[in-house]
N, CA, C and O of each residue as an XYZ file, in Angstrom:
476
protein
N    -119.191    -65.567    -98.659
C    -117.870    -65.907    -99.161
C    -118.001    -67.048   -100.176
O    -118.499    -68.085    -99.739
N    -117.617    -67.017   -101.506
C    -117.535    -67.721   -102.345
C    -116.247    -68.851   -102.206
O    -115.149    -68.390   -101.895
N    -116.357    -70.089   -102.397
C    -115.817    -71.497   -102.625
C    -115.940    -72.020   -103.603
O    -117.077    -72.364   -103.928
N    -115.142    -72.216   -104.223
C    -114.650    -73.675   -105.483
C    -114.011    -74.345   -104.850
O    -112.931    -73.836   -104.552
N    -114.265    -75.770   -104.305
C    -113.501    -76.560   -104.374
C    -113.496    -78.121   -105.452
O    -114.334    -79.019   -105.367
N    -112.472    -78.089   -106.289
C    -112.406    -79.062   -107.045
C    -111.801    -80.597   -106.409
O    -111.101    -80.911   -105.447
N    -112.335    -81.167   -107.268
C    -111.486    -82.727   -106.957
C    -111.709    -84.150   -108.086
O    -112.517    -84.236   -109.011
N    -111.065    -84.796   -107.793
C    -111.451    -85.680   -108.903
C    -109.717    -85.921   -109.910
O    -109.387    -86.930   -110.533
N    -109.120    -84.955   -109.787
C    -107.539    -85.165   -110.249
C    -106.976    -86.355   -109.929
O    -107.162    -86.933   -108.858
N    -106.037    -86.889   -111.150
C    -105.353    -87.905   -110.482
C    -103.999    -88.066   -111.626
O    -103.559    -87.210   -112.393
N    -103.651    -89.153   -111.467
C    -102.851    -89.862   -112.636
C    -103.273    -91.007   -113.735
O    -103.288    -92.149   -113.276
N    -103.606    -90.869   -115.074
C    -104.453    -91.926   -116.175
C    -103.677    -92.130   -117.057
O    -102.962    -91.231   -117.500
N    -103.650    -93.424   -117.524
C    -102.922    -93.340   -119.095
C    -103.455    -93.116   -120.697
O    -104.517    -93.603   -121.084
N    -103.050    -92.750   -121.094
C    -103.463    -91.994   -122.145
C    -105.026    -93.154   -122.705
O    -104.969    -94.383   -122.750
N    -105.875    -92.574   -122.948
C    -106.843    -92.882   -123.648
C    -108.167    -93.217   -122.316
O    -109.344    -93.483   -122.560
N    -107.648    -93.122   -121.179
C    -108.373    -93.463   -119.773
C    -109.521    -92.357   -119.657
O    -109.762    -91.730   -120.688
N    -110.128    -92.106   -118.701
C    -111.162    -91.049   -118.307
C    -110.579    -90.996   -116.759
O    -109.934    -91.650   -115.940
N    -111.402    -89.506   -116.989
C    -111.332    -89.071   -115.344
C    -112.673    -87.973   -115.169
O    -112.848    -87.280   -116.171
N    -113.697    -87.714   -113.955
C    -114.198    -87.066   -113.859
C    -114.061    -85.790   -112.990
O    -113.762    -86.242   -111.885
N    -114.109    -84.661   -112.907
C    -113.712    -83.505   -111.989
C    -114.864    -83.508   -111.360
O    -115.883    -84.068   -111.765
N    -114.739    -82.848   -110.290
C    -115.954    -81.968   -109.464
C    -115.630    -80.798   -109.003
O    -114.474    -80.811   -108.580
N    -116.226    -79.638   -108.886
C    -116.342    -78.521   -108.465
C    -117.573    -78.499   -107.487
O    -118.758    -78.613   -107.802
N    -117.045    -78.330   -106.249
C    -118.256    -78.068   -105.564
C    -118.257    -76.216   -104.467
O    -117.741    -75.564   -103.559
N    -119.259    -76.266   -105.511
C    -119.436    -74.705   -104.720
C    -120.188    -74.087   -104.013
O    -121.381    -74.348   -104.169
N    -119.801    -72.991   -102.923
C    -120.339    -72.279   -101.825
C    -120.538    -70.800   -101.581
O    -119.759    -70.302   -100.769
N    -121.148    -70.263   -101.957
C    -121.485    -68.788   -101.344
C    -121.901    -68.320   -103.068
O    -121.739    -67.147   -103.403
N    -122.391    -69.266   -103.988
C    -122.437    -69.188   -105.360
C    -123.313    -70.102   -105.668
O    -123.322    -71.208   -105.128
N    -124.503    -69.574   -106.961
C    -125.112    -70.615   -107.382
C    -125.113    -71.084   -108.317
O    -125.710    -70.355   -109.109
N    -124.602    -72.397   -108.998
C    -124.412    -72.723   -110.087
C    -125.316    -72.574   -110.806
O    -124.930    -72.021   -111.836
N    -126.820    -72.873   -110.812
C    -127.663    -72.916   -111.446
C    -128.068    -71.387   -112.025
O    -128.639    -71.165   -113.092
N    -127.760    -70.704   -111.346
C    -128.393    -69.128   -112.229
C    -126.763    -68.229   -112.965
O    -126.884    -67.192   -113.619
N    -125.445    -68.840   -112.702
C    -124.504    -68.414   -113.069
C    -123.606    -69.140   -114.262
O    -123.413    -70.351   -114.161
N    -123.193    -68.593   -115.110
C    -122.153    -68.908   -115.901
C    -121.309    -69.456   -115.240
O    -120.987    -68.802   -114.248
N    -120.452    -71.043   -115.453
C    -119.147    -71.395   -114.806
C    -118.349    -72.294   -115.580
O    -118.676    -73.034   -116.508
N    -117.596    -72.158   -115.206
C    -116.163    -73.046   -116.704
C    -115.405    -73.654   -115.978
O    -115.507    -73.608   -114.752
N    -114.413    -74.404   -116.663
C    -113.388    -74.779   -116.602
C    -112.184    -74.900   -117.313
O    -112.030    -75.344   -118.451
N    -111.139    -74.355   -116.341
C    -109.875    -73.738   -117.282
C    -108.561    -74.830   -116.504
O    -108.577    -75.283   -115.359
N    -107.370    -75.049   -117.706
C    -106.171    -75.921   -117.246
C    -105.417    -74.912   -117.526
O    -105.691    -73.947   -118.239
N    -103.991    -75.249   -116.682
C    -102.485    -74.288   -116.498
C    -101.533    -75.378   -116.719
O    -101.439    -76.424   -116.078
N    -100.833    -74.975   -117.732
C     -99.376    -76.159   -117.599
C     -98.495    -74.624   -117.062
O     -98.775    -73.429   -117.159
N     -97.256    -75.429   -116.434
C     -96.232    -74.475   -116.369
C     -95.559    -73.402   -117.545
O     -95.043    -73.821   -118.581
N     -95.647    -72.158   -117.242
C     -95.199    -71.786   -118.162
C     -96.160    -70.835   -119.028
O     -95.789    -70.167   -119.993
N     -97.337    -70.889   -118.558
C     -98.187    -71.185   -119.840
C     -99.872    -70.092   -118.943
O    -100.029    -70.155   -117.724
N    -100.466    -69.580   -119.489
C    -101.550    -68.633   -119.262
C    -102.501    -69.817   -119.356
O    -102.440    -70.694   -120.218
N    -103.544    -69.725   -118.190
C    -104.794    -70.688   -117.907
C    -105.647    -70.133   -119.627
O    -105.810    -69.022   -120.130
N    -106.067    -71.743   -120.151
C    -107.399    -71.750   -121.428
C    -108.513    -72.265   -120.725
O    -108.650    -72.926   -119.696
N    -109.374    -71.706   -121.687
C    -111.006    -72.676   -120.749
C    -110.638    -73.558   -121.568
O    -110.031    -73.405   -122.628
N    -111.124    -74.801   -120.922
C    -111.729    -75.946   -121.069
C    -112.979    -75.958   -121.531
O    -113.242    -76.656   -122.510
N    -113.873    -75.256   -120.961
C    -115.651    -75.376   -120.662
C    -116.172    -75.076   -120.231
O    -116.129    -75.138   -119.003
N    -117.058    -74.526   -120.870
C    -117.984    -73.524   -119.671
C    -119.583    -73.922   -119.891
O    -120.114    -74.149   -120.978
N    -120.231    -73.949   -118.554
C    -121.268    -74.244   -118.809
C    -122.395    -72.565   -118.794
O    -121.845    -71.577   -118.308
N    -123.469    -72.442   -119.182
C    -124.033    -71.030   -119.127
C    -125.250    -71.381   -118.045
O    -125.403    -72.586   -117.850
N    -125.873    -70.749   -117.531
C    -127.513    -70.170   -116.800
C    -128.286    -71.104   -117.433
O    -128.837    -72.059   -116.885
N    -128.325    -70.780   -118.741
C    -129.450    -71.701   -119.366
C    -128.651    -73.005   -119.730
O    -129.186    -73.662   -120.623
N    -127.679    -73.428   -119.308
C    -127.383    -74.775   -119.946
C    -126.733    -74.893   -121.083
O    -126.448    -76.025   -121.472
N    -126.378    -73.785   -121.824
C    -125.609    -73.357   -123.451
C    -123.946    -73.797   -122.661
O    -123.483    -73.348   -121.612
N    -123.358    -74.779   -123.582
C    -122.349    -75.141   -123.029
C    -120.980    -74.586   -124.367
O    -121.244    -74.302   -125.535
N    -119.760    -74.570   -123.816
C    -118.846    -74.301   -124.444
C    -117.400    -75.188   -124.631
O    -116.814    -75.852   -123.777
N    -117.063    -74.972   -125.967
C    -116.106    -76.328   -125.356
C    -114.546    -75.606   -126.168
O    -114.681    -75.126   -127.293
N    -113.327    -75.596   -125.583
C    -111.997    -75.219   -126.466
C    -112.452    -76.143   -127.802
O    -113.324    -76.996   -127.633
N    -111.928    -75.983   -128.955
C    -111.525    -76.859   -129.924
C    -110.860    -78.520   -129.844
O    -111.112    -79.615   -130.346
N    -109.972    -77.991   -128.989
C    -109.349    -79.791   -128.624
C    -109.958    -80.377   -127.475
O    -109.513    -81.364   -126.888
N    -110.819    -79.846   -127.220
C    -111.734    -80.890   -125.872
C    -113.283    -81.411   -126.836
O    -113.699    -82.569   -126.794
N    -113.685    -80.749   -127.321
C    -114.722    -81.130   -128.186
C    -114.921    -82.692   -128.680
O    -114.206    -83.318   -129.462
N    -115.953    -83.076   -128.080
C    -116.009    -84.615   -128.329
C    -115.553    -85.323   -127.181
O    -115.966    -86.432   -126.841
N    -114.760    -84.703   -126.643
C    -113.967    -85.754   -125.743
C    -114.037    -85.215   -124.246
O    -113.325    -85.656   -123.344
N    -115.168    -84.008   -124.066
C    -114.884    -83.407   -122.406
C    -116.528    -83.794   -122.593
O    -117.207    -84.404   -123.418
N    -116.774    -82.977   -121.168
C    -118.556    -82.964   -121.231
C    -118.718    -82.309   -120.013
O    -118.663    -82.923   -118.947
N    -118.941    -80.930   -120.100
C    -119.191    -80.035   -118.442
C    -120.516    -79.927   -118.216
O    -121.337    -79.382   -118.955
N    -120.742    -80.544   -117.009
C    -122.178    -80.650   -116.720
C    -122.607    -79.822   -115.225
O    -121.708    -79.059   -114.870
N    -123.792    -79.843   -114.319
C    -124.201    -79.343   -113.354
C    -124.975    -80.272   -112.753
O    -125.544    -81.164   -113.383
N    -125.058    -80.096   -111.275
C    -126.243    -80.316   -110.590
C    -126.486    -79.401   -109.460
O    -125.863    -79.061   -108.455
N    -127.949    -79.051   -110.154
C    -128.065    -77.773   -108.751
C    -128.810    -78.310   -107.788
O    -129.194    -77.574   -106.879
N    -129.072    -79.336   -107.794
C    -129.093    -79.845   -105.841
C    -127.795    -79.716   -105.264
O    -127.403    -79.246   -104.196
N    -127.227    -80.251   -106.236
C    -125.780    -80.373   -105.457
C    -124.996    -79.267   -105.293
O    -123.969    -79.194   -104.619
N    -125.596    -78.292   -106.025
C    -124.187    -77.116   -106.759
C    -122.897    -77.275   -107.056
O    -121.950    -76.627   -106.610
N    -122.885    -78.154   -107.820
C    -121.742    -78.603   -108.433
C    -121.747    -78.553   -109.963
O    -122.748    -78.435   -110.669
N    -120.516    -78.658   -110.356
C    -120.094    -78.478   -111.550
C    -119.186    -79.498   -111.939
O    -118.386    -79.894   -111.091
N    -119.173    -80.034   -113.182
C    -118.350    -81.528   -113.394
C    -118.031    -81.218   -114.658
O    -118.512    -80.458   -115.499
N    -116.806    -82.214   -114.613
C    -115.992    -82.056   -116.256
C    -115.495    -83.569   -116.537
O    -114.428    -84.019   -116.121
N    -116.620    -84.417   -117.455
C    -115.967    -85.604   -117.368
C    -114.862    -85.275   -118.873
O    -114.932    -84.396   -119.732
N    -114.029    -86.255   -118.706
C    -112.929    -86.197   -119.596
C    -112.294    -87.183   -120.469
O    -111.080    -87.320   -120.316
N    -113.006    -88.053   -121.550
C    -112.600    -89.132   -121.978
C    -111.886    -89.135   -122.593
O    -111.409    -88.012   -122.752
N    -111.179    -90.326   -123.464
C    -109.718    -90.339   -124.086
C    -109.135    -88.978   -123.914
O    -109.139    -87.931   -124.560
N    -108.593    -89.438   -122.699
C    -107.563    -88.892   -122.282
C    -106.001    -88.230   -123.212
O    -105.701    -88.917   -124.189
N    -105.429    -87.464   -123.041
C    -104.288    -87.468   -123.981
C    -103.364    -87.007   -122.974
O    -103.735    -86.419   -121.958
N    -101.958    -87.316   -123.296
C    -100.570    -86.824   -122.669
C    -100.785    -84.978   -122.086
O    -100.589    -84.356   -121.042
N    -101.316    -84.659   -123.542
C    -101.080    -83.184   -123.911
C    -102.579    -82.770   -122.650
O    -102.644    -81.577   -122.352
N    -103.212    -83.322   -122.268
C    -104.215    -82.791   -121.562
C    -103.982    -82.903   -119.852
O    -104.725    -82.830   -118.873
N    -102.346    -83.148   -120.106
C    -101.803    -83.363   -118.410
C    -101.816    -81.230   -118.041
O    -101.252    -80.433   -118.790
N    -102.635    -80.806   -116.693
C    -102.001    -80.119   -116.758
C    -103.242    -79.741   -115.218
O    -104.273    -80.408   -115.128
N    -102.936    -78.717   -114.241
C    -103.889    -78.021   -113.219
C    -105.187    -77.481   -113.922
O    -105.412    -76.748   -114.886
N    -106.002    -78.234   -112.924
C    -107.491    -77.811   -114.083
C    -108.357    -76.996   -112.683
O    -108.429    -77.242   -111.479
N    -108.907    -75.974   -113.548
C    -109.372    -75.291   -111.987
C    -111.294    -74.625   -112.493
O    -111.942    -74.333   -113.497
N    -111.381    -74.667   -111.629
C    -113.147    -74.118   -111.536
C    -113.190    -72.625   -111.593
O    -112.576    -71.967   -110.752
N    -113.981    -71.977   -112.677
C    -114.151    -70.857   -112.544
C    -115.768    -70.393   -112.597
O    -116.661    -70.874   -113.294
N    -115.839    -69.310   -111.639
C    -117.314    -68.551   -111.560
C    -117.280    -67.270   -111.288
O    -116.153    -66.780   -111.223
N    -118.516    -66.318   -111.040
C    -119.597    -66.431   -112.693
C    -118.397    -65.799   -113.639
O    -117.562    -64.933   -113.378
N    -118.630    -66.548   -114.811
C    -117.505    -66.775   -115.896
C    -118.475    -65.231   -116.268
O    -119.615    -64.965   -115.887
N    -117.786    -64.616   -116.911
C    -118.734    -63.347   -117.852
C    -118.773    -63.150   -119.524
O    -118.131    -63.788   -120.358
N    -119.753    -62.041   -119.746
C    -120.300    -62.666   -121.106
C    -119.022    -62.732   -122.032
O    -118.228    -61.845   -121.719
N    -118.579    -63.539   -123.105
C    -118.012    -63.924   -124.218
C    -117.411    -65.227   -123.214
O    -116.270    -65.558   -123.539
N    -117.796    -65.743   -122.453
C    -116.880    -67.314   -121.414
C    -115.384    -66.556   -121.308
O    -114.379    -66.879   -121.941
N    -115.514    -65.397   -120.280
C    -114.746    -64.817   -120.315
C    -114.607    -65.290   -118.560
O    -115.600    -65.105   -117.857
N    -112.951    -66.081   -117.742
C    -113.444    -65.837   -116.529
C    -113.822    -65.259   -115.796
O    -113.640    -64.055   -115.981
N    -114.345    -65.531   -114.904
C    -114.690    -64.537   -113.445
C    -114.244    -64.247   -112.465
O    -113.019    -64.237   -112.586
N    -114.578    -63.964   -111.407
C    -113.801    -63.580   -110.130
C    -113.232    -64.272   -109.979
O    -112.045    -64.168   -110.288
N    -113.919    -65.801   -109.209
C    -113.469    -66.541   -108.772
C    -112.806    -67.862   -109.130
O    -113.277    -68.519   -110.059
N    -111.795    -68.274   -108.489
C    -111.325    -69.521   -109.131
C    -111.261    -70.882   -107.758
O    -111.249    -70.626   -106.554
N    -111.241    -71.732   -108.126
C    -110.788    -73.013   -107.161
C    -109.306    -73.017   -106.913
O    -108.504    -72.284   -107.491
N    -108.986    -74.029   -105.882
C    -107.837    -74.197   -105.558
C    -106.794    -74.881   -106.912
O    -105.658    -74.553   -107.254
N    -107.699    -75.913   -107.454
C    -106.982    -76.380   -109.237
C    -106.884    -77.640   -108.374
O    -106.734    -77.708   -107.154
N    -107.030    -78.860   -109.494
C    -106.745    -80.871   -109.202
C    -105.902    -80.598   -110.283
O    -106.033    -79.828   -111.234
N    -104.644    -81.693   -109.832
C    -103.482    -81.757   -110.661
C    -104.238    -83.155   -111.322
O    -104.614    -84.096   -110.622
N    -104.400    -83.082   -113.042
C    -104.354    -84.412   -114.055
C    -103.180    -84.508   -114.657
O    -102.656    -83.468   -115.056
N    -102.549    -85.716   -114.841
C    -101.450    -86.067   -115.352
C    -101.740    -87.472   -116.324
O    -102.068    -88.642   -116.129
N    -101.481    -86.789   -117.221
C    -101.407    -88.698   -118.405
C    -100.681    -88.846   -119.013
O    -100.069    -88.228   -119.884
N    -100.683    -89.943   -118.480
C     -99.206    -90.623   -118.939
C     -99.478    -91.450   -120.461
O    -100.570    -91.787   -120.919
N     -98.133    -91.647   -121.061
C     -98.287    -92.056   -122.436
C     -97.962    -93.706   -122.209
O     -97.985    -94.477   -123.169
């Protein structure tokens, strides 16, 4: 049985950092494609980031520079640090695996950490 569980959500003010974690079970980060995608209300989940098998990472346009999705496969985890923060980047950010080819999601998703930033 496959697990995402994320954490690391909170409340920041604009220009702050925050780091996510994804920690996963019945899945191995290290030989699988995995991303990360946000939901505002209203609105169809975008990736964020995806990391690949070999380490080839992906980033939306407006996270570029300012996210950084990383791994550790001791840990099997998956991380999304997130610097300067913006208002517009308030939204449910959730773990996805194995993402498929074009960082297209996958099966599975996490429960989602609510980020909120404030202006």
């Amino acid at each position: 049985q496959v697990q995402l569980v994320e954490s690391g959500g909170g409340l920041v003010q604009a220009g702050g950092s925050l780091r996510l974690s994804c920690e996963a079970s019945g899945i191995r980060v290290s030989i699988n494609t995995m991303g990360w995608y946000r939901q505002t209300p209203g609105n169809e989940r975008e990736l964020v980031a995806g990391i690949s098998k070999w380490g080839d990472t992906n980033y939306a346009d407006s996270m570029k520079g300012r996210f950084t999705i990383s791994r550790d496969n001791a840990k099997n985890a998956v991380y999304l640090q997130m610097n300067s923060l913006k208002p517009e980047d308030t939204a449910v950010y959730s773990c996805n695996g194995p993402m498929i080819e074009g960082w297209r999601p996958g099966k599975y998703w996490g429960q989602g950490t609510q980020v909120t930033v404030s202006s």
